[in-house]
C-alpha positions in Angstrom: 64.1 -18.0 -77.6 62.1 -20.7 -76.2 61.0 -21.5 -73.0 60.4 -25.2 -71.8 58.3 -26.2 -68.9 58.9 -30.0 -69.4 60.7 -31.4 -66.2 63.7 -33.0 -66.5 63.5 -36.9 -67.1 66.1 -37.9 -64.3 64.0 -35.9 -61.8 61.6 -38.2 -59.5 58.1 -36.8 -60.2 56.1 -35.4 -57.4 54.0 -38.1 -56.8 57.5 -40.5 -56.5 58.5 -37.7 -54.0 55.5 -37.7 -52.0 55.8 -41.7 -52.2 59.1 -41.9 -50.8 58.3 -39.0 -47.9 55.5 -41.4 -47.0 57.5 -44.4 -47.0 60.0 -42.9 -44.5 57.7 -42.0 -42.8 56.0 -45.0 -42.0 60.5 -46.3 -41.7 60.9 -44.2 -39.3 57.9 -45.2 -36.8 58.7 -49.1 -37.1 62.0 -48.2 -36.0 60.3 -46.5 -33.1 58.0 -49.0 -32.4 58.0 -53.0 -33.5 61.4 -52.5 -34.8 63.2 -50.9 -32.0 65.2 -53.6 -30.3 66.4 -55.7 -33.8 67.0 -51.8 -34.6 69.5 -51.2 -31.3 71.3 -54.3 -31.6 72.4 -54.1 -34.8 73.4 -50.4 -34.6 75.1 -51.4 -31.4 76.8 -54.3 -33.6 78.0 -51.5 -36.2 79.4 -49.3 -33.2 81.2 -51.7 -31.9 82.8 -54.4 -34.3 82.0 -52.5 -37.6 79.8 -52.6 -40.3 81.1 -55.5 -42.1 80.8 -57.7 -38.9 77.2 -57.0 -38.7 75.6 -58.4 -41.8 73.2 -61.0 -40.2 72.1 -58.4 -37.5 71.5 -56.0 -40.7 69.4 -58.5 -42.8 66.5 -59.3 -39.7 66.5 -55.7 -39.4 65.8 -55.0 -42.7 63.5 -58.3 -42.2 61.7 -56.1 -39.8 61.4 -52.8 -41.0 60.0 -54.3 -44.7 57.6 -56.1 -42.4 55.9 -53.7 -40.5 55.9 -51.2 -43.6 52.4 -51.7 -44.7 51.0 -51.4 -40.7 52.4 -48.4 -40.2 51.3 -46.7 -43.3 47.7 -48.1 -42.2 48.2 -46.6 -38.7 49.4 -42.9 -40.3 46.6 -43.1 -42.2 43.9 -44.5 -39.8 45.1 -43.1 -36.4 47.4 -40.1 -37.1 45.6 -38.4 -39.7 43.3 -37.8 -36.5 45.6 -36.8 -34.0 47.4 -34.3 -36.0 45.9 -31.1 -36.1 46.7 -29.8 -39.4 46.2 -33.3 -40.8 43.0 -33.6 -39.1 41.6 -30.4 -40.4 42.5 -31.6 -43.7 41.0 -34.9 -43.4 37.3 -32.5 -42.3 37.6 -30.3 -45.7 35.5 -31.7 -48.4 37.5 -29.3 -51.1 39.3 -32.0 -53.5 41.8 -33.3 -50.2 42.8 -37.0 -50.7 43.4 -39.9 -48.4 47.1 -39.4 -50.1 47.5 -35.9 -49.1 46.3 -36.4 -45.3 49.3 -39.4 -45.6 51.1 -36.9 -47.2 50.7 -34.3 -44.2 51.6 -37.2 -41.7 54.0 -38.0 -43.0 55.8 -34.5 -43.5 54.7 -33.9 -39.8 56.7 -37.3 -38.5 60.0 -36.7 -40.7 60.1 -33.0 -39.8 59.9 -33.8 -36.0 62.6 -36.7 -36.7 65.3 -33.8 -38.0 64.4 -31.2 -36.0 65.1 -33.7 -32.9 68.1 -34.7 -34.5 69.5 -31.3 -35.1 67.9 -29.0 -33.0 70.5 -29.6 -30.1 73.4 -30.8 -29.1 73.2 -34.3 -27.6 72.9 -34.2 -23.7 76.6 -34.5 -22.1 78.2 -32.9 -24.8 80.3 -30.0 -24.9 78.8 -28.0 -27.5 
């Protein structure tokens, strides 16, 4: 009987993961921020006269969120780390924490409080 402790190949590794957390991360505050009004039209767009109609609102909003990727992965990491307190307690340890796991923290922090917004109710005005 043996016992294998290799992952699986078509699993992302952990770094990937952390990565792609990160990355939304940083997604999700350009669409709250520099990306917010491209962002609304085009959703607007898609609500109204369907996602097919929409195809040159959905390429300067992709324009825009590819853009500002890199800024706000520099603000997480410069500003946030900071104003977080679990992140910021991290950032004062000296006990092997990286610059990549304070991101990492940030970045768990601004996705978590995304969904739990998202999910935690229902929408104002609605029946439920």
């Amino acid at each position: 009987m043996s016992s294998t402790t290799d992952t699986d190949p078509a699993e992302p590794s952990l770094e990937l993961l952390r990565e792609q957390e990160i990355d939304t991360a940083a997604a999700i505050l350009s669409l709250n921020g520099p990306c917010r009004i491209v962002g609304d039209v085009y959703l607007t767009c898609v609500a109204t006269a369907g996602l097919g109609q929409c195809r040159h609102l959905r390429a300067s909003f992709e324009d825009c969120a590819k853009s500002t990727k890199d800024a706000s992965r520099q603000f997480m990491q410069q500003t946030l780390v900071h104003q977080i307190p679990a992140c910021a307690a991290m950032a004062k340890e000296e006990n092997n924490t990286t610059e990549s796991d304070q991101l990492f923290c940030v970045a768990q922090t601004i996705t978590q409080d995304l969904f739990q917004r998202a999910f935690a109710s229902p929408p104002p005005n609605s029946n439920n």
